[in-house]
Structure formats: structure tokens, C-alpha cells
DRENDREN-848911 format. One line per field, with one value per residue (C-alpha): residue in three letters; x, y, z. Coordinates in steps of 0.1 Angstrom, whole numbers, m for minus. Example, Ala and Ser with C-alpha at 12.3 -4.5 7.8 and 13.67 -1.06 7.14 Angstrom:
res c(ALA; SER) $
X c(123; 137) $
Y c(m45; m11) $
Z c(78; 71) $
***
This chain:
res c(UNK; UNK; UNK; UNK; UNK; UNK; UNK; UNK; UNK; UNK; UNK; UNK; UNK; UNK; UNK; UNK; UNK; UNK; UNK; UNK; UNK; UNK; UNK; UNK; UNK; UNK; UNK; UNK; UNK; UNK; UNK; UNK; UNK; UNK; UNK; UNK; UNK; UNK; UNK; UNK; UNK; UNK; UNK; UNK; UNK; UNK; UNK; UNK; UNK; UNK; UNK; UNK; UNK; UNK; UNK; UNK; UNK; UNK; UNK; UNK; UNK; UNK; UNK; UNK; UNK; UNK; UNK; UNK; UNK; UNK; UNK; UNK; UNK; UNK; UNK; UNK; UNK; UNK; UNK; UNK; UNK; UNK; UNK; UNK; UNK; UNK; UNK; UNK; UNK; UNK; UNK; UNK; UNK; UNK; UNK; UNK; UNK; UNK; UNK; UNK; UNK; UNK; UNK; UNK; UNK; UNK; UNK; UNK; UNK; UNK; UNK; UNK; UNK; UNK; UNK; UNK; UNK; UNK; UNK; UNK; UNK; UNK; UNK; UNK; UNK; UNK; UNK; UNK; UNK; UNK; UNK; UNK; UNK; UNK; UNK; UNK; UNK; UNK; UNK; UNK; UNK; UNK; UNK; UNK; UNK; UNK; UNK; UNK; UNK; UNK; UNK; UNK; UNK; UNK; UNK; UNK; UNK; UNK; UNK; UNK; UNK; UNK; UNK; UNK; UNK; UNK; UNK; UNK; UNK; UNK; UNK; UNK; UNK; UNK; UNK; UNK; UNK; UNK; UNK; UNK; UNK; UNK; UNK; UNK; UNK; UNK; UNK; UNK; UNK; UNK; UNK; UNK; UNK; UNK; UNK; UNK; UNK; UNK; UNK; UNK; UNK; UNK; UNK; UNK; UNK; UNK; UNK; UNK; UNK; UNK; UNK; UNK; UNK; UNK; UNK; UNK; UNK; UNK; UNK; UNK; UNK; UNK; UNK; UNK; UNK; UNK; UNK; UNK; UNK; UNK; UNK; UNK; UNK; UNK; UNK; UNK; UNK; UNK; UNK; UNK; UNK; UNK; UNK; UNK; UNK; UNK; UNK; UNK; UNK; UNK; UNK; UNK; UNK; UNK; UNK; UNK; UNK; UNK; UNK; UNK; UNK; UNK; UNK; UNK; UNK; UNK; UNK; UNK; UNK; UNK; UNK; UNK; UNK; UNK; UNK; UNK; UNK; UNK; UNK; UNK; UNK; UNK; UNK; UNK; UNK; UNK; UNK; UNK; UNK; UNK; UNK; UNK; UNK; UNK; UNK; UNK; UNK; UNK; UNK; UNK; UNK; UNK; UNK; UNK; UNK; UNK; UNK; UNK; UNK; UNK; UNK; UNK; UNK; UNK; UNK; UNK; UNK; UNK; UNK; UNK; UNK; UNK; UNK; UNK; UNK; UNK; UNK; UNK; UNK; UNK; UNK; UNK; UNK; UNK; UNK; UNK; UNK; UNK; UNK; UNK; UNK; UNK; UNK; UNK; UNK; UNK; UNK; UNK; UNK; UNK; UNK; UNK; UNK; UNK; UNK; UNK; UNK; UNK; UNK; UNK; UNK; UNK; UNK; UNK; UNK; UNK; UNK; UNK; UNK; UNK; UNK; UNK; UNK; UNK; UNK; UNK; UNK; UNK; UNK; UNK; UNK; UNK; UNK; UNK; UNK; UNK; UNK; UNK; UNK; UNK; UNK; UNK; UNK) $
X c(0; 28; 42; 47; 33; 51; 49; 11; 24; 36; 10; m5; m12; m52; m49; m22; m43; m75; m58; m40; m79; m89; m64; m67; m103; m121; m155; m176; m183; m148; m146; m180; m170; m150; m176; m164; m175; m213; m240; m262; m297; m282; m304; m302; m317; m320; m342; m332; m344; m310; m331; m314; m295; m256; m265; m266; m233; m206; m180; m150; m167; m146; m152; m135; m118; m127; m135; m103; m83; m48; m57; m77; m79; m100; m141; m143; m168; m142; m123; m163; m172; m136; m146; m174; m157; m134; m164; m160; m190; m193; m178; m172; m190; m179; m161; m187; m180; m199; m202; m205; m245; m251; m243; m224; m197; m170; m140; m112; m106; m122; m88; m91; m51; m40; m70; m78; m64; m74; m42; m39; m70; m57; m93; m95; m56; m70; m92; m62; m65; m52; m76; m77; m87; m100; m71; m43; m36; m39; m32; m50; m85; m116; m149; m165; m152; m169; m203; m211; m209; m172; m164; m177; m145; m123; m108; m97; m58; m39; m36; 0; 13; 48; 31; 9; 25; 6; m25; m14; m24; m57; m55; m80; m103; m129; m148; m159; m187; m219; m233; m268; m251; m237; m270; m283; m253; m256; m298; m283; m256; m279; m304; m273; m255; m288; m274; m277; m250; m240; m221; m207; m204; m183; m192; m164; m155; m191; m185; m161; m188; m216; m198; m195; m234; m229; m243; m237; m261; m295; m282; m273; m306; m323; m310; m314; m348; m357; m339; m357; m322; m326; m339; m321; m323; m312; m282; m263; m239; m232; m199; m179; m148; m174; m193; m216; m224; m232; m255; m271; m277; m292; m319; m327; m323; m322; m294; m267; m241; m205; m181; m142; m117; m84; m51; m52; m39; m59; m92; m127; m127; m161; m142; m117; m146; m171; m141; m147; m115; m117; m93; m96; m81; m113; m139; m120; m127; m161; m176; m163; m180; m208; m220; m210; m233; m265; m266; m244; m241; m201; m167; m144; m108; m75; m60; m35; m62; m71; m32; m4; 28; 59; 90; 102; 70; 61; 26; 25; m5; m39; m59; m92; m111; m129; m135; m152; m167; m187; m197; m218; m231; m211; m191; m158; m149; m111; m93; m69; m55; m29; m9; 25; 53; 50; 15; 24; 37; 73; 73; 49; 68; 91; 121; 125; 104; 79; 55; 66; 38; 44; 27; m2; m21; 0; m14; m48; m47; m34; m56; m84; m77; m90; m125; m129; m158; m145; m117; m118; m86; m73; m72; m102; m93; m68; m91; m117; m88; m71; m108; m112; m78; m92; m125; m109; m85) $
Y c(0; 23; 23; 55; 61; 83; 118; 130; 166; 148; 130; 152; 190; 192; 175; 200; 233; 223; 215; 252; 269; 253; 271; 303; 296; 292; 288; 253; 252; 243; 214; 205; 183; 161; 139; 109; 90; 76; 85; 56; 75; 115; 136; 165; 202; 212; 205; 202; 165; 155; 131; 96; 110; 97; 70; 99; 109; 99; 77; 82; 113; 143; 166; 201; 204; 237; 248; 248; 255; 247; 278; 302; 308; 280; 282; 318; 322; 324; 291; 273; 289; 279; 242; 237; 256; 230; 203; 192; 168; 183; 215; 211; 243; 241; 239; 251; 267; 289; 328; 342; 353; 316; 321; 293; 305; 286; 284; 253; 261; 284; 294; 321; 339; 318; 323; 355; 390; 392; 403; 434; 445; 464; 467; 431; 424; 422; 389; 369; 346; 307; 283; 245; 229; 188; 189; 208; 243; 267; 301; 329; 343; 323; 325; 323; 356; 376; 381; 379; 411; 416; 381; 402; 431; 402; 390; 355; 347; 315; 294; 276; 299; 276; 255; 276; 313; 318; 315; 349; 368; 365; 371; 401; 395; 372; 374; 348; 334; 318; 285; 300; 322; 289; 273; 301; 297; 264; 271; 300; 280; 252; 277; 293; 262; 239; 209; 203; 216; 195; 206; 187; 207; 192; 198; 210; 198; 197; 185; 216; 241; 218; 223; 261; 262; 263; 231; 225; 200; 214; 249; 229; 205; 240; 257; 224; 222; 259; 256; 219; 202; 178; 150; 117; 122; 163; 173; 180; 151; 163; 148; 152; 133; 129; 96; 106; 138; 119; 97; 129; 144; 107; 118; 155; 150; 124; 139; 114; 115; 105; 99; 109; 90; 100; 83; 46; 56; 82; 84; 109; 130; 124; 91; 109; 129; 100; 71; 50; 36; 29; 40; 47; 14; m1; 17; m2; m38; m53; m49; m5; m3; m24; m2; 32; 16; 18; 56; 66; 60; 67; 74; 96; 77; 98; 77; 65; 42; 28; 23; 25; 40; 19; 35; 57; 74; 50; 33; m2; m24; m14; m26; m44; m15; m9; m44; m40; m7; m22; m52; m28; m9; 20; 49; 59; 95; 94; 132; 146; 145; 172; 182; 194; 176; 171; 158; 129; 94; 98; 72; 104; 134; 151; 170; 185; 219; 221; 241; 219; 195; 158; 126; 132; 115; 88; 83; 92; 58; 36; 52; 48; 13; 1; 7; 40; 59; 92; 113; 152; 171; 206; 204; 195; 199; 173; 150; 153; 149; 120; 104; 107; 82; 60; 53; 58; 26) $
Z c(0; 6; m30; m43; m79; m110; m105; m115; m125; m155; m163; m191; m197; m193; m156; m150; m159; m140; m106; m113; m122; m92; m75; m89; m76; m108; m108; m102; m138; m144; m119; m125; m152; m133; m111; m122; m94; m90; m62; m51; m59; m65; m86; m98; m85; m50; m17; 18; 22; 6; m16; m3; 26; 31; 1; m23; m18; m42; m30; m23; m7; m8; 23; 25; 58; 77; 36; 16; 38; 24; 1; 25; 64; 70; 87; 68; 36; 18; 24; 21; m9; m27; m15; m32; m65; m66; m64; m24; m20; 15; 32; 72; 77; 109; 143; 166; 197; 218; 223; 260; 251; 235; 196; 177; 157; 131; 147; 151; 189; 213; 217; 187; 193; 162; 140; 138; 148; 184; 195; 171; 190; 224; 236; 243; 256; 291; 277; 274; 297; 307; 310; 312; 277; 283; 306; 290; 300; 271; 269; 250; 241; 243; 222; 257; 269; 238; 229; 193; 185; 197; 176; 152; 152; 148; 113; 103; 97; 88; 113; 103; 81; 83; 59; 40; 35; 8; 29; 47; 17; 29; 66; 77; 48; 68; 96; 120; 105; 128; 127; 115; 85; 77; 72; 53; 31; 27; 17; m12; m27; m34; m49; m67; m79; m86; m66; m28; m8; 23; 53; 83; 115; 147; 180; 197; 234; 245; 282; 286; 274; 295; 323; 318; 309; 270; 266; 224; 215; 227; 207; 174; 173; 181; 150; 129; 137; 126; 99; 91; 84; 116; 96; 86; 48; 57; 39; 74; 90; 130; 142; 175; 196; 226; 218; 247; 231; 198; 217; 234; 200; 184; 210; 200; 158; 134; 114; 104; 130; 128; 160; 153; 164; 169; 184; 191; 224; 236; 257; 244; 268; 282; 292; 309; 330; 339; 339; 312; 305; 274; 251; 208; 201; 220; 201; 169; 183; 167; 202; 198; 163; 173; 203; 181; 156; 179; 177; 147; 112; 111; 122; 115; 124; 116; 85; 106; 120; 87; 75; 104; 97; 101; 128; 95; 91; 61; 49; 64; 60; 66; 96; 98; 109; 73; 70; 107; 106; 74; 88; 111; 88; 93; 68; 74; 67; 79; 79; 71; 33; 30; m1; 23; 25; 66; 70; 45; 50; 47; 17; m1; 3; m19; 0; 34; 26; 49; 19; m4; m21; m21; m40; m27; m54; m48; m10; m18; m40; m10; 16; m11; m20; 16; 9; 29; 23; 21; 32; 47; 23; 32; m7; m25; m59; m55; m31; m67; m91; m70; m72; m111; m110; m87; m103; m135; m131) $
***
């Protein structure tokens, strides 16, 4: 699985200049032409049913992480709107954390001193503040401390602008968008671009913000239900890391809901609090998957979970935990494909720089190859064109 395919930049002029419209974000007319890959029971037009709910989806299933984020500050309109140019399936529109008057904004952290400008703004120095995050102490401005309207001064910026310089072009351009200007979005662009538009918000630690009287889930099934997108066949899949907090929302909405899964190693952190001791690698057993089954209808494992990597950072062989998760009936969504050289497996990358782009067509094929059901990309242009391949072979 970990063999490294020729160089796709080679492979012929015409793949070459849609990957670089894409990037100068061209329109969805131009990618529009590349959807390859077949939906179980997709048809055309609009609604907010979703027609035939997760089944309509093509597969592999290419979901925009936090928008396109490898080419704009990511959870802004801007980095959304480039997704779904570049023909993402579904934009993870978005992180959702709490304001200190109740709102739900789009944001990867409630730690917001790395993703936007709140530091430039001297009014609210005296906000920064330490606080202790699902047990790590982390330093900086929380969405908790501002109401909505303050959030509202602030302007996105890159959030690892190491990696993604280019990205700083675009810092102060975009403000923090909220969870309900997402789902009025998400109702005009399927207007606009006559095709339902799916999103994929994540519930951000919900038994820090419980215990703080932000409780998540009651505010997104709320906002679901007026916006009538809290149905199973509704175009909006609700993930979090809490599998309690999954099973809390089973009971307020009927939304397809996804647990994610990260380290093999590590505990949810509603384990942590109420002492399960269950760690990620027992959710991954048939007994895990079985009991996530009963109130979701996915997971959402890092790709490290689906193939290991070897002590050089290589691709070794995948693990049973397709095989397993589709013996329960349940999708995989793993996260994250990303085009720069450090967030690939070391038999993918090309050079030390840490902008540089690898093979990253060459791992989508191995990751692809096990059967997953989709994969979340920083880069969905190449998540779409690395798709085409795949199908096409």
C-alpha cells in the first residue's frame, strides 16, 4: 500500500491546468465536469431532504476540511465557498463553539489567538487569559469571553502559516462566520448552484462548554430544527470526539451523526470525566463499532487508523477497521489529506520543505484502495482529481 506512484504533475497537460484553475479559484463550472465517481440515488436540483441522505453521496466522498483551507484561512466564507468551487462533496462548515451570550460560531478552537487578529486589538488584551482545555492548559482568548458582536471586530488569519505562507495573503479579509449564517449559506448555494450543498459541523468539546453552561447539542438540534435540516435524509452530518455527546444528539435530531476518532492511544474525553477507561483502540474492536453503531451511522478515524505508519513514518498495512466498521453498517470519513510535504507518509513526500507539495495523489490511492468511504482534504481539488484516478482505473 505504501508504493509511491510516478509523479502526477507529468501525467498530461489538461490535468495539470484544471488543478492550477482550481487554484486560482475558478469557478464550479470548471470542476463541474469532473464527477467521475457515481451516487447511489443522487439527482439533480436542489431540496433540503438531501433526496437519499448519506447513500446519495458519491464515493469516495470528498469533504473540504474547515473549507479549503490549504488555500484560504479556514471556517471563513471564503475558504467554504472555494470548497465547493473545486467540487468538495461536502464542506465542514464548521467547528462550533460557543459565544459568551449563547451564539455558535465557526472556529477550530475556542482558543481564537491563532486564527484570527485578536491580538492586534488592544481593547480586548485584558481577555487573554489561561484556561484548562480537556485537561491541557492553554493560553490565550476564548470564544467564551466575547459576545457575538465583539467576535464580530475580529478578522480570520492562517492558522500555520509555516506551511501555508501563501495562505497569509488573505488574513483580515474574513470574519468569524456563525453557525446560522452557515445554514443560510448552505440554503443559497444550493439555490445558486442547482445541486444540494451538504455541510458537516463538529461539535467542539461539549462537556467543557456543558460544564460552563454552553451546553452544544441542545443549541445545534435548536438551530437544525428551525432551519428543518434535523432530519435523517437532511443534507447535514453532525460529528464530535465525545461519543456521549453523539449519543445525546441521536436523541434531539435524526441527522446522520459520525463519531471521530483519533489516536489509538488516547481516551474521548467524556471518558476521561465520567471514567470510562476505554481508550480509541477499544472503540476499533467489533464490540467499539458495534456499540458506536447503535446511535451513529459513522466514524471519522485519523488515516492513521485505517493504514499505520511503520518507525520511518512509512505506509504499512492497513488494519481491519474498514473491514469491521462495514460489517456494522457504518461509513468511514477518515481526515486529514494534505498536499505538504509534513503531513504525509514519509514514503509520499518530496524534500524537506515544509511548503513543499508531495505525492499526494500517490497516498490518496493507498488510503483509497481500503475501501474507505470518504476522506476530509485541506485540498479539494486534488481529493476530486485524486478520485477521477481511482475510479478511473
Amino acid at each position: 500500500m505504501g508504493t509511491q506512484r510516478p509523479n502526477e504533475e507529468t501525467s498530461g497537460t489538461g490535468r495539470r491546468a484544471l488543478l492550477g484553475a482550481a487554484v486560482l479559484g475558478a469557478g464550479g463550472a470548471v470542476l463541474g465536469m469532473t464527477g467521475t465517481a457515481r451516487a447511489d440515488g443522487a439527482r439533480p436540483g436542489g431540496g433540503q431532504s438531501g433526496y437519499g441522505g448519506l447513500k446519495s453521496l458519491p464515493k469516495p466522498t470528498i469533504v473540504g476540511h474547515r473549507g479549503a483551507s490549504g488555500y484560504r484561512p479556514e471556517h471563513t466564507f471564503g475558504s467554504y465557498q472555494l470548497a465547493l468551487d473545486m467540487g468538495a462533496d461536502i464542506v465542514e462548515a464548521g467547528d462550533l463553539v460557543p459565544t459568551k451570550d449563547g451564539h455558535l460560531v465557526c472556529r477550530h478552537e475556542p482558543e481564537i489567538g491563532g486564527t484570527t487578529d485578536v491580538a492586534d486589538h488592544p481593547e480586548f488584551a485584558g481577555r487573554k487569559t489561561t484556561k484548562v482545555l480537556d485537561g491541557v492548559s492553554t493560553t490565550g482568548w476564548f470564544t467564551e469571553d466575547f459576545t457575538l458582536a465583539e467576535l464580530k471586530t475580529l478578522r480570520a488569519i492562517e492558522r500555520i502559516p509555516a506551511n501555508r505562507p501563501h495562505n497569509t495573503l488573505y488574513n483580515g479579509r474574513w470574519e468569524i462566520p456563525t453557525f446560522e449564517e452557515v445554514l443560510r449559506w448552505q440554503d443559497e448555494q444550493t439555490r445558486e448552484r442547482g445541486k444540494q450543498v451538504w455541510i458537516y459541523p463538529e461539535l467542539k468539546h461539549p462537556t467543557y462548554f456543558r460544564k460552563q453552561g454552553l451546553p452544544l447539542e441542545e443549541r445545534v438540534a435548536k438551530l437544525l430544527r428551525k432551519y428543518r435540516k434535523d432530519r435523517r435524509t437532511s443534507p447535514v452530518i453532525v460529528q464530535s470526539f465525545e461519543p456521549t455527546s453523539i449519543e445525546r444528539l441521536n436523541k434531539l435530531v435524526d441527522n446522520p451523526l459520525v463519531v471521530l476518532l483519533s489516536s489509538a492511544d488516547s481516551r474521548p474525553w467524556d471518558f476521561v470525566e465520567t471514567g470510562d477507561p476505554r481508550t480509541v483502540a477499544d472503540l476499533v474492536k467489533p464490540a467499539g463499532l458495534r456499540e458506536i453503531a447503535s446511535y451513529a451511522q459513522g466514524i471519522g478515524p485519523t488515516l492513521d487508523l485505517v493504514i499505520p505508519r511503520d518507525a520511518k513514518g512509512n505506509l504499512a498495512q492497513p488494519t481491519a477497521l474498514v473491514r469491521d466498521a462495514h460489517k456494522v453498517g457504518l461509513i468511514l470519513h477518515p481526515w486529514t489529506m494534505r498536499n505538504e510535504n509534513p503531513f504525509l507518509p514519509a514514503n509520499f513526500r518530496k524534500g524537506t520543505d515544509a511548503d513543499a507539495y508531495g505525492d499526494v495523489f500517490g497516498a490518496y490511492q493507498a488510503y483509497f484502495a481500503t475501501g474507505i468511504d470518504g476522506v476530509f482534504t485541506d485540498q479539494p481539488d486534488t481529493g476530486v482529481l485524486a478520485r477521477e484516478d481511482f475510479v478511473d482505473d
